[in-house]
SEFI-626634 format. One line per field, with one value per residue: x, y, z of N, C-alpha, C in turn; residue in one letter. Coordinates in steps of 0.05 Angstrom, whole numbers, plus 5000, padded with zeros to 4 digits. Layout:
# residues N
nxx = (X / ...)
nyy = (Y / ...)
nzz = (Z / ...)
caxx = (X / ...)
cayy = (Y / ...)
cazz = (Z / ...)
cxx = (X / ...)
cyy = (Y / ...)
czz = (Z / ...)
type = (A / ...)
***
This chain:
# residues 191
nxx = (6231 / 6204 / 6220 / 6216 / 6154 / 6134 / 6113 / 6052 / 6047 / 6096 / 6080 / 6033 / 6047 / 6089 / 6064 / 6027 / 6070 / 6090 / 6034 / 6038 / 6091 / 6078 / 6034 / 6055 / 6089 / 6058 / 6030 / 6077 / 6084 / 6041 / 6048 / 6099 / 6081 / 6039 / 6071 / 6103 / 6057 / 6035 / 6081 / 6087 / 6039 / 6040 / 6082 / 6137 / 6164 / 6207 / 6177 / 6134 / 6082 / 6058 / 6069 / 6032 / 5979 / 5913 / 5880 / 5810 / 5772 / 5791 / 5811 / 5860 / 5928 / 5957 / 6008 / 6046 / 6042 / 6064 / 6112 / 6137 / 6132 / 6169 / 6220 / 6228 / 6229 / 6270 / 6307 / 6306 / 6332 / 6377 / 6409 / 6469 / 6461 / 6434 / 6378 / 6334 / 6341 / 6375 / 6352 / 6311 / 6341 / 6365 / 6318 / 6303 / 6344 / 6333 / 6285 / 6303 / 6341 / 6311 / 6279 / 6315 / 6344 / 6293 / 6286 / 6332 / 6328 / 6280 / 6302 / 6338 / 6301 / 6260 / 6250 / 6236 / 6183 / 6114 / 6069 / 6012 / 5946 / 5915 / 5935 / 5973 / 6024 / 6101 / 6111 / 6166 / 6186 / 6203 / 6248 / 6286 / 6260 / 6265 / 6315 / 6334 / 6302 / 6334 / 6380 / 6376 / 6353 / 6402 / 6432 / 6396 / 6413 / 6472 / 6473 / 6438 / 6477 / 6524 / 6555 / 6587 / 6556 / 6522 / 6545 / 6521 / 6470 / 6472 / 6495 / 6462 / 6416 / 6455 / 6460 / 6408 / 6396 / 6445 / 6411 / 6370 / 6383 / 6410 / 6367 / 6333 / 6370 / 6379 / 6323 / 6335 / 6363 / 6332 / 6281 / 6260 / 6215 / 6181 / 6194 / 6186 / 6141 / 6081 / 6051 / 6007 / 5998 / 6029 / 6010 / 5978 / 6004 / 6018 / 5982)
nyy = (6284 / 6314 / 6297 / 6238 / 6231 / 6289 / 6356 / 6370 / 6327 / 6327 / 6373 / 6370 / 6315 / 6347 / 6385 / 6352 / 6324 / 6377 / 6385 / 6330 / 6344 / 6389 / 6372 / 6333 / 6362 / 6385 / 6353 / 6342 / 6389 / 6394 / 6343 / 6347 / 6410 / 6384 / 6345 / 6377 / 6413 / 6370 / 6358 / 6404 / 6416 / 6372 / 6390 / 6400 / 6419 / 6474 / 6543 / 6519 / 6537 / 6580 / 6554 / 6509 / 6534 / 6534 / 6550 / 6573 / 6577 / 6552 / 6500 / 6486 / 6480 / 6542 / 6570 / 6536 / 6512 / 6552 / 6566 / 6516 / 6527 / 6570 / 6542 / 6505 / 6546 / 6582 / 6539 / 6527 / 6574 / 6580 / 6538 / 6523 / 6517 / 6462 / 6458 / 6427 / 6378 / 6370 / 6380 / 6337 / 6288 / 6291 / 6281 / 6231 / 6211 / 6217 / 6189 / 6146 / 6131 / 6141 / 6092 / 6056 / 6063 / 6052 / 5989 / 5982 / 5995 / 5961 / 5909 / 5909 / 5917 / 5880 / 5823 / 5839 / 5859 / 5857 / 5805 / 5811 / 5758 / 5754 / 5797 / 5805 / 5779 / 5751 / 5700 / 5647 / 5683 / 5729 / 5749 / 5735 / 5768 / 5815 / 5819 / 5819 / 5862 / 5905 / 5899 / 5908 / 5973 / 5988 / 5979 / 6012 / 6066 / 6064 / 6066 / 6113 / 6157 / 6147 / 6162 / 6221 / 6259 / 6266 / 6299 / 6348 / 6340 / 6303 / 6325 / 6359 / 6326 / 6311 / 6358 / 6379 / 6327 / 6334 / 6388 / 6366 / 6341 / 6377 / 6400 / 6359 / 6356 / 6402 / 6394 / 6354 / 6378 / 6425 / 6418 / 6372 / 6338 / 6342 / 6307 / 6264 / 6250 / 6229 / 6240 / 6261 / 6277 / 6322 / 6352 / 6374 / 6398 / 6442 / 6471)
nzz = (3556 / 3522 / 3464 / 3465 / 3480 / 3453 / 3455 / 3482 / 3510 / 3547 / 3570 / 3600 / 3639 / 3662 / 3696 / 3718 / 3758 / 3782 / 3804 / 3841 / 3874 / 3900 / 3931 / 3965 / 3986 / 4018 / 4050 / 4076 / 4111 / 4141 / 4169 / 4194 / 4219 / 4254 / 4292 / 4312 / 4341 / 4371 / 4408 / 4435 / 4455 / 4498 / 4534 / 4514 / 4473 / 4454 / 4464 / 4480 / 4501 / 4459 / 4411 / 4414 / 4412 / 4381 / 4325 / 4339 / 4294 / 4251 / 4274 / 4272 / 4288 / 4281 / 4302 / 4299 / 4239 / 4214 / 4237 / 4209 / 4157 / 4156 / 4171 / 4134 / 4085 / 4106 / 4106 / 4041 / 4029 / 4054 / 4028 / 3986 / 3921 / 3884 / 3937 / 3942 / 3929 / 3963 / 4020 / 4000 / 4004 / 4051 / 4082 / 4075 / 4089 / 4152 / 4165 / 4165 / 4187 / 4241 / 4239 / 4239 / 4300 / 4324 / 4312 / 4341 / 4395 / 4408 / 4398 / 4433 / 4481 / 4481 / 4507 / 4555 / 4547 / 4551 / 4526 / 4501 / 4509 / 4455 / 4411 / 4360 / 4335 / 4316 / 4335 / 4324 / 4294 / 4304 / 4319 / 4271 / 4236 / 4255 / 4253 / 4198 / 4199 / 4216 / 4182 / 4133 / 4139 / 4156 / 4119 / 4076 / 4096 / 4093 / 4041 / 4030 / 4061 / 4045 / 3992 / 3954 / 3943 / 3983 / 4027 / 4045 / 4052 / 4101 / 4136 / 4147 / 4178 / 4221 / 4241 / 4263 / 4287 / 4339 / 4341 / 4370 / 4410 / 4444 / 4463 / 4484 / 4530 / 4551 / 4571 / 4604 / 4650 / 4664 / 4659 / 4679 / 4702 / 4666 / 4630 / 4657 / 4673 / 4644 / 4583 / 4582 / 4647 / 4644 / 4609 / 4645 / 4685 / 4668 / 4649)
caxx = (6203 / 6191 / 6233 / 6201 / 6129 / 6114 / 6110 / 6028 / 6054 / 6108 / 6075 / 6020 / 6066 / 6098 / 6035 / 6020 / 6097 / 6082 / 6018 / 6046 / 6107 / 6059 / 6018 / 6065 / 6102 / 6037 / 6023 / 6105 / 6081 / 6018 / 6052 / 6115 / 6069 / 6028 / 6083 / 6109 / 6034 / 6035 / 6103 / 6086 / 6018 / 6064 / 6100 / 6174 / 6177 / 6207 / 6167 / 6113 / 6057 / 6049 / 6062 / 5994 / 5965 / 5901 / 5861 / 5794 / 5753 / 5797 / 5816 / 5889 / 5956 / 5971 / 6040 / 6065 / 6043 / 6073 / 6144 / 6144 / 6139 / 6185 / 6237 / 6228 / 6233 / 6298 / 6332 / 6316 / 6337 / 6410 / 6432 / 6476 / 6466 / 6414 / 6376 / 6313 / 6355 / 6392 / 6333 / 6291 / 6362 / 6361 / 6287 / 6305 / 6361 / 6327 / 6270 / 6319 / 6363 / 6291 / 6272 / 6337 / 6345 / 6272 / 6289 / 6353 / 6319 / 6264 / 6316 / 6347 / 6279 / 6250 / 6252 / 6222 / 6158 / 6094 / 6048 / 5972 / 5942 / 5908 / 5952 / 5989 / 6062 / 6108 / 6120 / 6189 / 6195 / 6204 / 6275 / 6296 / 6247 / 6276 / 6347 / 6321 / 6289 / 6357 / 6411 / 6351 / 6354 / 6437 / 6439 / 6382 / 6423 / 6500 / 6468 / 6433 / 6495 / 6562 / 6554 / 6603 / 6531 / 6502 / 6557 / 6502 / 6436 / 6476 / 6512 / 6431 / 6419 / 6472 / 6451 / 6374 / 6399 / 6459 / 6396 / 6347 / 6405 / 6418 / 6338 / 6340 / 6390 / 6365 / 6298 / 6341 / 6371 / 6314 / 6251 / 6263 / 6189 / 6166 / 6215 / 6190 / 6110 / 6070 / 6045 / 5979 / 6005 / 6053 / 5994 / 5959 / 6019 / 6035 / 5965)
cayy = (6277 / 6323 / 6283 / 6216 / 6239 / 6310 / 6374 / 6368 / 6304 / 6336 / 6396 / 6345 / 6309 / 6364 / 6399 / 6324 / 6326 / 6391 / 6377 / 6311 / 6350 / 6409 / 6350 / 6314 / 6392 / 6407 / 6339 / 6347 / 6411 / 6388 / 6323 / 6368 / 6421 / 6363 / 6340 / 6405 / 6420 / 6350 / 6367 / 6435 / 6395 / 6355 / 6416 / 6378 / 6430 / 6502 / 6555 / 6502 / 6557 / 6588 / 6525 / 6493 / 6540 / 6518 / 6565 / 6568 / 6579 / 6522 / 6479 / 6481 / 6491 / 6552 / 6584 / 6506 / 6508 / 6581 / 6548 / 6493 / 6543 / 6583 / 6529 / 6500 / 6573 / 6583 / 6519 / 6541 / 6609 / 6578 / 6518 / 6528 / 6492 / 6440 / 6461 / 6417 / 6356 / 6364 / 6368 / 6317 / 6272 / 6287 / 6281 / 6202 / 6203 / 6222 / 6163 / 6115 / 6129 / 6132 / 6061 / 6038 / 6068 / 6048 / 5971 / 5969 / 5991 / 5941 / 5884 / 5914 / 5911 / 5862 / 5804 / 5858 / 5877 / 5846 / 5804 / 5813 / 5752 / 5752 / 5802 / 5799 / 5764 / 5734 / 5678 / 5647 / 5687 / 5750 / 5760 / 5733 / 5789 / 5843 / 5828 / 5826 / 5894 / 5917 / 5896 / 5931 / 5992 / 5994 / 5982 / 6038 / 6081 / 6070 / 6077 / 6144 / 6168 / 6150 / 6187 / 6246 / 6281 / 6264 / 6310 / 6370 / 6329 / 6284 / 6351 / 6376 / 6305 / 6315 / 6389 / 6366 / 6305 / 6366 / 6411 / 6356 / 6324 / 6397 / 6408 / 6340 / 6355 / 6418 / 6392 / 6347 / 6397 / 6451 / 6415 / 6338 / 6337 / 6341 / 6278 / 6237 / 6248 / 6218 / 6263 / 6277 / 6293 / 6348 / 6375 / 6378 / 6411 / 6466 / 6482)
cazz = (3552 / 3494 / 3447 / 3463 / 3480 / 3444 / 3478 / 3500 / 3540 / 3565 / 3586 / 3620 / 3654 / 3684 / 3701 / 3742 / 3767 / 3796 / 3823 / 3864 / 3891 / 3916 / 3953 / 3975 / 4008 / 4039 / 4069 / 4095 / 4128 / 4159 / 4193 / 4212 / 4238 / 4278 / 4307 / 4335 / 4358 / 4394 / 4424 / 4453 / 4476 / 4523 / 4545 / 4499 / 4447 / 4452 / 4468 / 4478 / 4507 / 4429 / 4397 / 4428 / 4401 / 4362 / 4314 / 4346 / 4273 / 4225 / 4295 / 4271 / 4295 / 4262 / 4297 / 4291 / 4216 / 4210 / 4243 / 4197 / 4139 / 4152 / 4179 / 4098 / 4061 / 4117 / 4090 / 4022 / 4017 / 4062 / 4025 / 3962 / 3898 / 3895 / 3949 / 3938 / 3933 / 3985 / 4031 / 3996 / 4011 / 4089 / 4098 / 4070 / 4107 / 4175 / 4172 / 4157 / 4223 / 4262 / 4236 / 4249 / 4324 / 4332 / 4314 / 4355 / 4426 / 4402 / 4401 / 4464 / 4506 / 4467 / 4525 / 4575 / 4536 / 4558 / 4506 / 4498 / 4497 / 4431 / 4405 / 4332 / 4348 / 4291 / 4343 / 4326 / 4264 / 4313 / 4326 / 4245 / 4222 / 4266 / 4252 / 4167 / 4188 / 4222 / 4167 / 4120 / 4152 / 4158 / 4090 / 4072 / 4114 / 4080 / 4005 / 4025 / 4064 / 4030 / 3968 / 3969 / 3944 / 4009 / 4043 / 4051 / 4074 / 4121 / 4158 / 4159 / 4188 / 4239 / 4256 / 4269 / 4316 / 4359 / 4362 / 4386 / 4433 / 4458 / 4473 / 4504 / 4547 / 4564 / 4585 / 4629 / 4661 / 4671 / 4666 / 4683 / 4710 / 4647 / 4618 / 4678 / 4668 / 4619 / 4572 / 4602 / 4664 / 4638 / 4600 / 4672 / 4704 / 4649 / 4640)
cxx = (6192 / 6204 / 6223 / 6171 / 6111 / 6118 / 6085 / 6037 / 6071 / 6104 / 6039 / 6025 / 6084 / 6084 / 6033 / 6046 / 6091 / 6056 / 6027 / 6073 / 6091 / 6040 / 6027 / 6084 / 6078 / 6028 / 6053 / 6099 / 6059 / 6031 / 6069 / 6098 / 6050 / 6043 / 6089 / 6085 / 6032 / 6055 / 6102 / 6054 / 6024 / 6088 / 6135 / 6177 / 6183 / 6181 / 6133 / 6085 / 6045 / 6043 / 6038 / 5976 / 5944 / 5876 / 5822 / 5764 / 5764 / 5807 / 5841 / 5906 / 5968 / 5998 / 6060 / 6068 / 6057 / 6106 / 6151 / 6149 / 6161 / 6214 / 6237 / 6247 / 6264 / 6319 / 6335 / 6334 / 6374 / 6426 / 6438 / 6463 / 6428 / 6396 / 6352 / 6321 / 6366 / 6369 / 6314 / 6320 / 6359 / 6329 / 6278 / 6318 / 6352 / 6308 / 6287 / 6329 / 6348 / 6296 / 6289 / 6346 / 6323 / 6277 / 6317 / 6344 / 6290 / 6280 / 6328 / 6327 / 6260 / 6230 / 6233 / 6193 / 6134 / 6073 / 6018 / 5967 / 5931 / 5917 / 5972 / 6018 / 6066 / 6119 / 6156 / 6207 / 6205 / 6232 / 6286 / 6278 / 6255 / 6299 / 6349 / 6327 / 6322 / 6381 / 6391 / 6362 / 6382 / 6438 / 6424 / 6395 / 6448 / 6495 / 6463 / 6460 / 6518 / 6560 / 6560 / 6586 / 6514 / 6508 / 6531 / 6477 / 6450 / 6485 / 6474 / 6417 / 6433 / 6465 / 6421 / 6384 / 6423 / 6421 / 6372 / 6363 / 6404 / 6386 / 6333 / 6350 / 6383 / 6344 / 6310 / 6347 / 6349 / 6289 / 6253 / 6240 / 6179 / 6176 / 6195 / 6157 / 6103 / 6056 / 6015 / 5985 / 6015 / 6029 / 5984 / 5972 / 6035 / 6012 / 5959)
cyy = (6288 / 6299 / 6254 / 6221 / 6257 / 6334 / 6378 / 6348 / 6315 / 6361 / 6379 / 6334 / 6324 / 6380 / 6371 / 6330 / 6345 / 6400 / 6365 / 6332 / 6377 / 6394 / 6340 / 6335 / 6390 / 6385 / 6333 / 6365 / 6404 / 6371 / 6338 / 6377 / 6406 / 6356 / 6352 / 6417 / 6391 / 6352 / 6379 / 6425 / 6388 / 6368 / 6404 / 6387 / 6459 / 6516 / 6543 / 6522 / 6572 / 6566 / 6506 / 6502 / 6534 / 6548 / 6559 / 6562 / 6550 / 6505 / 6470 / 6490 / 6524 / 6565 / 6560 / 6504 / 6528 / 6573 / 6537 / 6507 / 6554 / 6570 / 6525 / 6521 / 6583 / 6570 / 6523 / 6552 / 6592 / 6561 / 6523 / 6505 / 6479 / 6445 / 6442 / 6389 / 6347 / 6357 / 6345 / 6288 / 6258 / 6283 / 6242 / 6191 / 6197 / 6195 / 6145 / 6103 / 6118 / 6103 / 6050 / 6040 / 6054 / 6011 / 5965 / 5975 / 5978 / 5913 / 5892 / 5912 / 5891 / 5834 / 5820 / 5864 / 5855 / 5841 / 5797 / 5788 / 5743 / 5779 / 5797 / 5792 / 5743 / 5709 / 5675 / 5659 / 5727 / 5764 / 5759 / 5762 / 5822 / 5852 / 5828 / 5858 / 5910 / 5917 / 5918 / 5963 / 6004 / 6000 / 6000 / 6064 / 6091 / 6076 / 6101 / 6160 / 6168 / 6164 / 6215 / 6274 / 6286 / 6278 / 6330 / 6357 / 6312 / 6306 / 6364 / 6351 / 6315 / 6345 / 6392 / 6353 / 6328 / 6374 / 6391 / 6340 / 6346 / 6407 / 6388 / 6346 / 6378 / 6418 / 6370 / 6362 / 6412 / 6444 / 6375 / 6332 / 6323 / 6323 / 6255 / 6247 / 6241 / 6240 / 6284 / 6288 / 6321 / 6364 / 6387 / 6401 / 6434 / 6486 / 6507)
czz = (3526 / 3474 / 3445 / 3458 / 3467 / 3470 / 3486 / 3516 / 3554 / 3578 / 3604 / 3640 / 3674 / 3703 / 3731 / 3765 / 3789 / 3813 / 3855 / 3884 / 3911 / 3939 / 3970 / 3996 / 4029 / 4065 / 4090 / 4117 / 4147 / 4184 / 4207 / 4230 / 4263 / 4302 / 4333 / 4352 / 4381 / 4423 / 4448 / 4469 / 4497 / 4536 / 4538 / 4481 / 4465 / 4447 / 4458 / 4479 / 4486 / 4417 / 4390 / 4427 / 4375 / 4351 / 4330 / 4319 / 4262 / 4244 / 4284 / 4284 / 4280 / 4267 / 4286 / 4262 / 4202 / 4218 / 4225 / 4166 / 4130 / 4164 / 4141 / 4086 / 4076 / 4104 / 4063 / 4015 / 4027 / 4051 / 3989 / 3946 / 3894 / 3919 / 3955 / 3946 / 3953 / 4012 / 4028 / 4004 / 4044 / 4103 / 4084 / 4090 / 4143 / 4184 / 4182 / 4180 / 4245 / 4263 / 4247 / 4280 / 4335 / 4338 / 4340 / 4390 / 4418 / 4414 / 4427 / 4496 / 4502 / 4483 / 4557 / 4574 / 4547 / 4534 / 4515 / 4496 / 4470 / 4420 / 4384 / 4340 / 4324 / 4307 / 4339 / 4300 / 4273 / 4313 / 4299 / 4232 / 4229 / 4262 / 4209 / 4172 / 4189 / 4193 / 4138 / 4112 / 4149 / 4125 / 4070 / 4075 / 4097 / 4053 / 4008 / 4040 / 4054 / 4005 / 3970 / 3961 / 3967 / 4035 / 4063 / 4073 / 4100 / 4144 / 4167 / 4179 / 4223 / 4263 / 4273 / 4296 / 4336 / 4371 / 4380 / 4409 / 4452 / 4468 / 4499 / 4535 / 4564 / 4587 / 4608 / 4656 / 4680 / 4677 / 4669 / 4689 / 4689 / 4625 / 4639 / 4679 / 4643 / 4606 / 4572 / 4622 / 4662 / 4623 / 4628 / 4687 / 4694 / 4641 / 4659)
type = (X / X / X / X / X / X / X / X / X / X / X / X / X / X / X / X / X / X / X / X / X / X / X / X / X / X / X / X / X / X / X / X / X / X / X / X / X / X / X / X / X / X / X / X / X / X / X / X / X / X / X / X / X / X / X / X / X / X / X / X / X / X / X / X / X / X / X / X / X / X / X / X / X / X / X / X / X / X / X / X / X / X / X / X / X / X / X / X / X / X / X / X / X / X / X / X / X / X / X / X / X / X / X / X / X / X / X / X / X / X / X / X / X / X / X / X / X / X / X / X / X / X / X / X / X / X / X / X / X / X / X / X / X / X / X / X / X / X / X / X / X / X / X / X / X / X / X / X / X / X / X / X / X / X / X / X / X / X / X / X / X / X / X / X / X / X / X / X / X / X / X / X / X / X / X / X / X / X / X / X / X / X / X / X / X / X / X / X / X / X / X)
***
């Protein structure tokens, strides 16, 4: 940037640079921490009963936003090298899989689902648009994963879906109640 632009543009530019990535962390941390406060809402996160906790003064989440912190500054501080990259890799990677899981029990229940009448529907452009989104998605998927740079974020990938399989599985196990109520109820019956 200096060499094309000057060093006031490139000290501008970086200044902006580091703005947007500070924005774009904090609004990572907010939805994270949302999530995990929705979660523990619906009694389906670990140590849900803190979690749901909501500041009474700023009406936030704050042990959820305080988790989500220090989950970040954890991965930091543990992954060699690149450490920025690697997470900004797997936090591409991770959508990608959703979307693509999300589309394929779409097309799997697809024929089951009940339409509204007046209700937005691509008509007969429904199933060509789904199987678009799907090959999409696959192919989103094999660019951000095969890259023998993508070893790191895809194993953090992998470790994410274990611990949320092994929570899962858990809550089959121990609290099945709270799998098999809708998410009001389980607030009702945890409160």
């Amino acid at each position: 940037m200096r060499d094309q632009l000057g060093p006031v543009m490139e000290r501008v530019l970086l200044a902006a640079i580091s703005f947007a990535f500070f924005g774009a962390g904090m609004v990572v941390m907010a939805a994270c921490s949302r999530i995990v406060f929705a979660m523990s809402r619906d009694a389906r996160f670990p140590a849900h009963r803190l979690m749901r906790r909501v500041s009474p003064r700023t009406h936030t989440p704050v042990p959820a936003t305080i988790l989500i912190f220090l989950v970040g500054v954890v991965l930091m501080i543990a992954l060699p090298g690149a450490a920025l990259l690697k997470l900004i890799t797997a936090s591409t990677i991770l959508p990608a899989l959703i979307y693509c899981s999300t589309i394929v029990l779409y097309l799997a229940v697809r024929r089951g689902l009940d339409r509204r009448k007046d209700a937005f529907h691509l008509g007969r452009f429904e199933l060509p648009v789904a199987i678009c989104a799907l090959v999409w998605s696959v192919a989103s998927l094999f660019v951000l994963a095969s890259p023998a740079e993508a070893l790191v974020p895809v194993l953090i990938v992998v470790g994410l879906l274990a611990a949320g399989g092994l929570f899962f599985l858990g809550l089959l196990i121990f609290d099945r109640a709270s799998l098999e109520a809708e998410p009001a109820e389980a607030r009702a019956s945890t409160s």
